[in-house]
C-alpha positions as CSV (number, residue, x, y, z in Angstrom):
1,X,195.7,150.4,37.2
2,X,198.0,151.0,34.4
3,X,201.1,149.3,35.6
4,X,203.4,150.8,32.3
5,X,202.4,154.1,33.1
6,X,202.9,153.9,37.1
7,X,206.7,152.2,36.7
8,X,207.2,155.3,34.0
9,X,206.1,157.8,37.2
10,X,208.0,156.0,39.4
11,X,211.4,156.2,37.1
12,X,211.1,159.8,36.9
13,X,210.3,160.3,40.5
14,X,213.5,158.3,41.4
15,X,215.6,160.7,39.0
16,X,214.7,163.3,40.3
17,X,215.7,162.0,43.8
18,X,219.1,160.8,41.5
19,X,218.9,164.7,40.3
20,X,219.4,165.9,44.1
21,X,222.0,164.1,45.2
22,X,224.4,164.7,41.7
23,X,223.9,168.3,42.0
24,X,225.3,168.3,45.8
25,X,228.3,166.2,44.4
26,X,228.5,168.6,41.8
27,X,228.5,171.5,44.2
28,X,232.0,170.1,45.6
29,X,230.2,167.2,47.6
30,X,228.4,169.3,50.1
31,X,225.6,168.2,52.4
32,X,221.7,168.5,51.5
33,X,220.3,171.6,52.9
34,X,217.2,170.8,54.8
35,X,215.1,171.5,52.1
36,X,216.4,168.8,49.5
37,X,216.7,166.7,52.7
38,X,212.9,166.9,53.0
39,X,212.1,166.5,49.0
40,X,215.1,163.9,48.6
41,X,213.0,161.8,51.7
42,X,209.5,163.3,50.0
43,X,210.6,161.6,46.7
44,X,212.1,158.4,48.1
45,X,208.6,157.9,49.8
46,X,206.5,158.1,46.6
47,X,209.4,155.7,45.0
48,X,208.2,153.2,48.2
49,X,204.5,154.0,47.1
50,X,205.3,153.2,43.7
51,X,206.8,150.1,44.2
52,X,204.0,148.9,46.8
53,X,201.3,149.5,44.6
54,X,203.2,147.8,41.6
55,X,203.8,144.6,43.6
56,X,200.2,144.4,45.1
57,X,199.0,144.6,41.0
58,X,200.6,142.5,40.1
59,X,200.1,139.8,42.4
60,X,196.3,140.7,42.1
61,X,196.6,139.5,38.2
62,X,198.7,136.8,39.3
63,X,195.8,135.6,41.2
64,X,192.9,136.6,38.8
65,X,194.8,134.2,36.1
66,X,195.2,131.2,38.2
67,X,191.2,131.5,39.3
68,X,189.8,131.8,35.4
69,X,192.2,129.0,34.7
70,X,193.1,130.5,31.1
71,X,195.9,128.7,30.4
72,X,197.0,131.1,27.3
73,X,197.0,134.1,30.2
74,X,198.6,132.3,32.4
75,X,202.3,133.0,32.7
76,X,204.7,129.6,32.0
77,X,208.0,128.9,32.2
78,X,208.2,127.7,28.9
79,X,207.1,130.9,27.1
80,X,206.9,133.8,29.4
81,X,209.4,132.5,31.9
82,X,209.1,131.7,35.8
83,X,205.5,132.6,37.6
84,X,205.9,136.0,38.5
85,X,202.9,135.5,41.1
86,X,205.6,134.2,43.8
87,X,207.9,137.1,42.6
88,X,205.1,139.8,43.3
89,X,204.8,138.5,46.4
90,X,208.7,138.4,47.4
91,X,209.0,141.9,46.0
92,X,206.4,142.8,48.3
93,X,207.8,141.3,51.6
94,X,211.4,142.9,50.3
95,X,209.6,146.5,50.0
96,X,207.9,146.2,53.4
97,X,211.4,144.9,54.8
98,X,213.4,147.8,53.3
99,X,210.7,150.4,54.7
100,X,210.8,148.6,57.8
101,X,215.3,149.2,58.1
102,X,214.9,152.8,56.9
103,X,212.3,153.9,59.3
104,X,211.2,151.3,61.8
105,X,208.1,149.4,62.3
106,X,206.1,153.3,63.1
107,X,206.7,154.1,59.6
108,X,205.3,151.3,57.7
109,X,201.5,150.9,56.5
110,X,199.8,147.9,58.1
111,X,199.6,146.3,54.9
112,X,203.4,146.5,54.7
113,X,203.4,145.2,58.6
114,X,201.2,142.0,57.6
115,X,203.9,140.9,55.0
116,X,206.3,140.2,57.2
117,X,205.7,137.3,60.0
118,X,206.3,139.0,63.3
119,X,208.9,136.9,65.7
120,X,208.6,136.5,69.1
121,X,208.5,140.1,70.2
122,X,206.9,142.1,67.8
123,X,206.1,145.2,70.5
124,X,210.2,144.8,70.7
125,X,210.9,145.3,66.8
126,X,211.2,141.5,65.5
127,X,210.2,140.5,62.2
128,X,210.8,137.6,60.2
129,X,213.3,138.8,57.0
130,X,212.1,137.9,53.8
131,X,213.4,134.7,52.5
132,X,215.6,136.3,49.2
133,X,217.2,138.4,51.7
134,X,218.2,135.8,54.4
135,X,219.6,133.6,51.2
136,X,221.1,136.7,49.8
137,X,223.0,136.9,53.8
138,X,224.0,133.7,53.3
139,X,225.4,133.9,49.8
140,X,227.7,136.8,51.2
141,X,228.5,134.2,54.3
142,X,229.9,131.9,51.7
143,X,231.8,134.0,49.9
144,X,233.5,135.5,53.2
145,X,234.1,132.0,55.1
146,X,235.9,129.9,52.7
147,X,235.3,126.8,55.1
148,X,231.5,127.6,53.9
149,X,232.6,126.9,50.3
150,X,234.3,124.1,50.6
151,X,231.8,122.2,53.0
152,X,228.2,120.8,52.5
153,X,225.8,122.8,53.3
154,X,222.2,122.2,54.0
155,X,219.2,124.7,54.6
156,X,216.9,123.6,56.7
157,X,213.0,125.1,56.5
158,X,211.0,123.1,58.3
159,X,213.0,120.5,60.2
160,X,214.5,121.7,63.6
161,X,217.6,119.3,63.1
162,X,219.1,117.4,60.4
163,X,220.2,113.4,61.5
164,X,223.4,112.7,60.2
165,X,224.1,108.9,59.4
166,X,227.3,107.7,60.2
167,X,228.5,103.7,59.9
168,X,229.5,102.8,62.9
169,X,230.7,98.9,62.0
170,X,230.7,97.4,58.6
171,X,231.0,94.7,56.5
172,X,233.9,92.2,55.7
173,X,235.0,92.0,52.2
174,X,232.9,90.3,49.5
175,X,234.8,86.6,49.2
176,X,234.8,84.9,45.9
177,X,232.6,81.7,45.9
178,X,231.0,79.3,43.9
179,X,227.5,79.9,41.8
180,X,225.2,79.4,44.6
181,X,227.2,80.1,47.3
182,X,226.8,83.8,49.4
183,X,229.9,83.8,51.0
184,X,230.2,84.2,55.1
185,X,227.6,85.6,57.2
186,X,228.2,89.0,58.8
187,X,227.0,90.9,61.8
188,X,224.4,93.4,60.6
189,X,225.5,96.9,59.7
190,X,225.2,99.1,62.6
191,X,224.7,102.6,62.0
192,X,224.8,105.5,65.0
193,X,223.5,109.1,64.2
194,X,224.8,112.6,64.8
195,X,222.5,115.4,65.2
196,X,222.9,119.3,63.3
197,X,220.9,121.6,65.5
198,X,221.5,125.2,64.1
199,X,222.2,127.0,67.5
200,X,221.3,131.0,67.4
201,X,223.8,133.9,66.6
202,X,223.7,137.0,67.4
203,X,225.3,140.4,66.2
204,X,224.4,143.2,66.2
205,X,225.8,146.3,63.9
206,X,225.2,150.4,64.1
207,X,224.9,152.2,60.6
208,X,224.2,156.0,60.4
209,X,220.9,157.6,59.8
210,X,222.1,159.8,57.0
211,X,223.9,156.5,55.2
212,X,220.6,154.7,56.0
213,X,218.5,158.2,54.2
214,X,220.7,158.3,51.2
215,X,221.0,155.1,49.5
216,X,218.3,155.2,46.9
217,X,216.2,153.0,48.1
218,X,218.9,149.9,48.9
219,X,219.6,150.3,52.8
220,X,218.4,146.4,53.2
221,X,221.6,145.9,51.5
222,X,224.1,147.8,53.6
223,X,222.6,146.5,57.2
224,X,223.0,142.6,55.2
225,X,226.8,143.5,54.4
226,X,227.5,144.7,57.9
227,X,225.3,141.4,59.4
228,X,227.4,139.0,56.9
229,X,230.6,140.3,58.0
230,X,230.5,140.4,61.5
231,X,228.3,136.8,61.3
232,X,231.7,135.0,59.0
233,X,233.5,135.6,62.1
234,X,232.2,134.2,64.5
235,X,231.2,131.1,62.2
236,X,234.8,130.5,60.8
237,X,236.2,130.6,64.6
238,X,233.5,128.0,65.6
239,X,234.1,125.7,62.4
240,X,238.0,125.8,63.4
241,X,237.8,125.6,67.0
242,X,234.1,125.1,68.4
243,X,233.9,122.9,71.6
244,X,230.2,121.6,70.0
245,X,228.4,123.1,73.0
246,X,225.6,125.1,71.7
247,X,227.6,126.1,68.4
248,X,229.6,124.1,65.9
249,X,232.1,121.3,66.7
250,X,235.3,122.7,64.7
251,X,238.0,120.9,62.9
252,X,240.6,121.3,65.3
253,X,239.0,120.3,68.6
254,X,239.6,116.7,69.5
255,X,236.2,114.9,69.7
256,X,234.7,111.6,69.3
257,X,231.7,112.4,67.4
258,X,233.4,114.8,65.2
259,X,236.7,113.6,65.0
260,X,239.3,111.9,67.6
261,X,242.8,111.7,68.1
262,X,243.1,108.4,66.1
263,X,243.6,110.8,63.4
264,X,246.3,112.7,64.7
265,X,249.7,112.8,63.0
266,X,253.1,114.6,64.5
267,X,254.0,116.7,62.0
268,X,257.3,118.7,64.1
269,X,259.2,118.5,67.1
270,X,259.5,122.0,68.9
271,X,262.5,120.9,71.3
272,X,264.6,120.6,68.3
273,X,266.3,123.1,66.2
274,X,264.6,124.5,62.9
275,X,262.2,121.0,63.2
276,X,259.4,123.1,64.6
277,X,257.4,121.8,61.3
278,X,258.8,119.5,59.2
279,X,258.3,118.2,55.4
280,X,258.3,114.7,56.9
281,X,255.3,114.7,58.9
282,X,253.8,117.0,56.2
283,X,254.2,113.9,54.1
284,X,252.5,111.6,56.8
285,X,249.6,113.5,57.1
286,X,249.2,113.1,53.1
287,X,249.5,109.4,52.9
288,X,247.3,108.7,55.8
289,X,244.6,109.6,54.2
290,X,242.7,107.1,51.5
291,X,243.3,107.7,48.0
292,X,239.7,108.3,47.6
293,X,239.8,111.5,49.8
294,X,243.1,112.7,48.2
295,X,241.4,114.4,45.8
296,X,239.4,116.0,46.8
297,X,241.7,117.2,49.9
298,X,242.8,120.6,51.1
299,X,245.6,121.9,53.4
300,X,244.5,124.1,56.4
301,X,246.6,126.5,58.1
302,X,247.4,130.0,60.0
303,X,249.2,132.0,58.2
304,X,251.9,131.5,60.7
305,X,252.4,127.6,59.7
306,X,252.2,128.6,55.8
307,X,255.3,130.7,56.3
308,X,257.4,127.5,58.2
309,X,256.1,126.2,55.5
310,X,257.4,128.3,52.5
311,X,260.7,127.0,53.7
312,X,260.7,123.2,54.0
313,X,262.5,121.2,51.6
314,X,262.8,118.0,51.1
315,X,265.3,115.3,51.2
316,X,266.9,116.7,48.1
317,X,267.2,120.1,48.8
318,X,263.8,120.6,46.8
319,X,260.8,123.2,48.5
320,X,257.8,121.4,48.9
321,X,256.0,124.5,48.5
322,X,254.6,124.9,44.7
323,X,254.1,128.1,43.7
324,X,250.7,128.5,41.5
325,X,252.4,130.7,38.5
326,X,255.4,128.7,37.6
327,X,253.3,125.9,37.3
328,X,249.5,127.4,36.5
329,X,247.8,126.6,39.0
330,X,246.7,127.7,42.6
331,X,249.8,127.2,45.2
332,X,249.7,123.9,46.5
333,X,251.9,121.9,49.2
334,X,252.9,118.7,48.1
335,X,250.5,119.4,45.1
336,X,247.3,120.1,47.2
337,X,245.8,123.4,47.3
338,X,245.7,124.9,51.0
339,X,243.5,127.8,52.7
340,X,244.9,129.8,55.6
341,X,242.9,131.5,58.6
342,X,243.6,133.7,60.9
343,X,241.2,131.3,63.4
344,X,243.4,128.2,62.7
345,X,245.6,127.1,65.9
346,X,249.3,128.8,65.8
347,X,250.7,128.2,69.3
348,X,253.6,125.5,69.2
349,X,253.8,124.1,72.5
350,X,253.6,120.2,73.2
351,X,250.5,118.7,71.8
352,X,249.0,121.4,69.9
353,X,247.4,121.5,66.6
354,X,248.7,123.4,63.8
355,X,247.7,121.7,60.6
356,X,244.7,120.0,59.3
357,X,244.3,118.1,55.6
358,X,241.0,116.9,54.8
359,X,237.9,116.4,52.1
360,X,236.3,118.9,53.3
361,X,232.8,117.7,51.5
362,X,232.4,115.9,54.6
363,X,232.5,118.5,56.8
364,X,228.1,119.3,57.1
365,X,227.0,122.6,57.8
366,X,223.1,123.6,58.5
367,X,221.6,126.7,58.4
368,X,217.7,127.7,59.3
369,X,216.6,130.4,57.2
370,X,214.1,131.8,59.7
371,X,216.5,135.0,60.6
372,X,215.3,137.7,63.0
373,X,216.4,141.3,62.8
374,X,215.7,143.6,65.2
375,X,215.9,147.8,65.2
376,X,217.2,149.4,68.2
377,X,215.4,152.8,67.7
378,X,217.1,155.6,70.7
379,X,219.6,153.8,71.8
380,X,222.3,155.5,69.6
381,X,220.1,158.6,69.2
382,X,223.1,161.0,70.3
383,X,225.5,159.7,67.8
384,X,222.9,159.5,64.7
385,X,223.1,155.5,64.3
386,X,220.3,153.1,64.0
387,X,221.3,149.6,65.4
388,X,219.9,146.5,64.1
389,X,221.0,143.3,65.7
390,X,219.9,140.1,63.7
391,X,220.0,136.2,64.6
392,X,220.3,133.0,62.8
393,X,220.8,129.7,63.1
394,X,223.5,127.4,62.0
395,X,225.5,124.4,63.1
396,X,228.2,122.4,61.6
397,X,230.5,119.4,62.3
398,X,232.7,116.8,60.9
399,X,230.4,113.6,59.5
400,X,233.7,111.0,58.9
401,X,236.8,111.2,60.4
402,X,238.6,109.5,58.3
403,X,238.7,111.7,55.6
404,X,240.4,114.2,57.6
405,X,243.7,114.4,59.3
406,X,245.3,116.9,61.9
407,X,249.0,117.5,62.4
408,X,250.1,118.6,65.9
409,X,253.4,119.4,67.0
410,X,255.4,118.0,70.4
411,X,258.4,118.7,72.7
């Protein structure tokens, strides 16, 4: 096969498709008639084709290389860059995957079927997606859950939970002694062990069969938007708030393996007037952390607490509230930078939580990058949507307590 020549037939075969669709925008945005319906489709199928029988050549070559062992034909990272024979193969899984959201497991070639691992249920529509998209989903998770990039974050691919150490007793202080002296003995270091089980999520999301029809060729990409979105908020509620019981433990929920009221500080007094939140306790919650976790540490809050906030002074009539453009830098609150959620705690009555400082470095989050999606073929047949519902796996939880405080208010 000449590859050159079938990427140069596939290029014009995709403007074409590219032709169609300007020249209905030109003609004051209208709808395709049926007929450029059927060619735009005709054309997007031979683009599909195209890029099958691209992949599947290349990865043939890929192969015949590594057999003749011809080292000068073989591609390197040092002069012909990264080994495109993994590529081929990931390109082929992603075409396969993108036939599979367009037009369901019916429409794709057993060859395309084979690519893709089939989950539990294939007869149901399960399939395993490719592994560029799944870390592409993620990507998008990070940048919508800002807990997400701030914490640690571990993907796991073969293990089904990650052991956490944590030091559970330690040592006394080194002593100064003599030459051959070793100081006093110690009990031995005791260490316990917390467990990151990715527990399975579920959403599921309804996109329209004419969006689905018309996005030259990139429809993987809307149903992984949708998927990310409505994933970041269930996963941003459950690091905040989580009760640990088959999802994450959260920040703000009193636990002993995650992390306990020992760390609590009362940062307000809602029984007295205008002291709801106040720049004292504020300052507590600073200086009970180590100097160590200072900074690296971040406020947390609802937007709610942020705008108590914006008011506080302190004791000499000064805001506490640094505002990132007279100073060039982000905002900060006693010179730490904060983040605000809507899923952080914002109901002052006795007891409850309403602020959180912390390293956040120590807050571990595991992912399993086997993710399922499934497409629900008729069941939104009258209003013209395709539903996909997809699943993953994550977990997450505090690993040391004391480089986090909460602040809580009480009556």
């Amino acid at each position: 096969m000449d590859i050159n020549a079938r990427k140069k037939e596939r290029a014009s075969l995709a403007k074409q498709a590219r032709d169609i669709l300007d020249a209905a925008e030109a003609d004051g945005g209208r709808r395709l008639s049926a007929e450029e319906s059927e060619k735009f489709d005709r054309l997007m199928g031979d683009v599909d084709s195209h890029d099958q029988d691209i992949a599947r050549e290349e990865r043939l070559r890929a192969k015949e290389r590594r057999i003749d062992g011809n080292p000068e034909d073989q591609p390197t990272r040092e002069n012909n860059g990264p080994d495109r024979g993994g590529d081929a193969v990931e390109g082929e899984r992603m075409s396969a995957f993108r036939q599979y959201i367009v037009g369901g497991r019916s429409s794709m070639t057993p060859e395309q079927a084979r690519t893709l691992q089939a989950g539990s249920d294939p007869e149901g529509g399960y399939l395993v997606a490719p592994q560029a998209w799944v870390t592409g989903l993620l990507k998008r998770l990070d940048d919508e859950v800002f807990i997400r990039r701030w914490a640690h974050v571990e993907q796991l691919t073969e293990a089904a939970s990650l052991g956490v150490p944590t030091l559970e007793t330690d040592l006394d202080d080194a002593e100064w002694t003599t030459e051959f002296g070793t100081g006093n003995q110690d009990d031995a270091l005791r260490f316990g062990k917390r467990e990151l089980t990715p527990n399975p999520l579920a959403k599921r999301v309804k996109v329209s069969r004419k969006l689905l029809r018309l996005t030259s060729g990139r429809a993987e990409n809307i149903v992984r938007d949708r998927l990310a979105y409505k994933f970041a908020v269930s996963q941003e509620k459950a690091f905040m708030t989580g009760d640990g019981n088959k999802k994450p433990l959260g920040l703000f929920t009193a636990s002993p393996m995650g992390i306990s009221t020992g760390r609590d500080v009362t940062v307000g007094d809602i029984s007295a007037d205008d002291q709801d939140i106040n720049a004292d306790g504020l300052i507590d919650m600073k200086y009970t952390l180590k100097a160590g976790y200072i900074a690296n540490a971040r406020w947390l809050f609802h937007r709610d607490t942020v705008r108590r906030i914006r008011k506080l002074k302190d004791a000499e009539g000064v805001y506490i509230w640094r505002p990132g453009l007279a100073t060039d830098r982000p905002d900060t609150i006693l010179d730490l930078p904060f983040g605000m959620s809507e899923f952080c705690p914002n109901t002052y009555t006795d007891g409850q939580y309403v602020a959180l400082l912390g390293d956040f470095t120590k807050y571990w989050i595991a992912d399993a990058l086997n993710m399922e999606v499934q497409r629900l073929v008729e069941l939104y047949a009258e209003t013209n949507q395709v539903g996909f519902i997809g699943r993953l796996e994550t977990d997450g939880m505090p690993v040391l307590e004391e480089a986090f405080v909460r602040g809580k208010v009480v009556a």
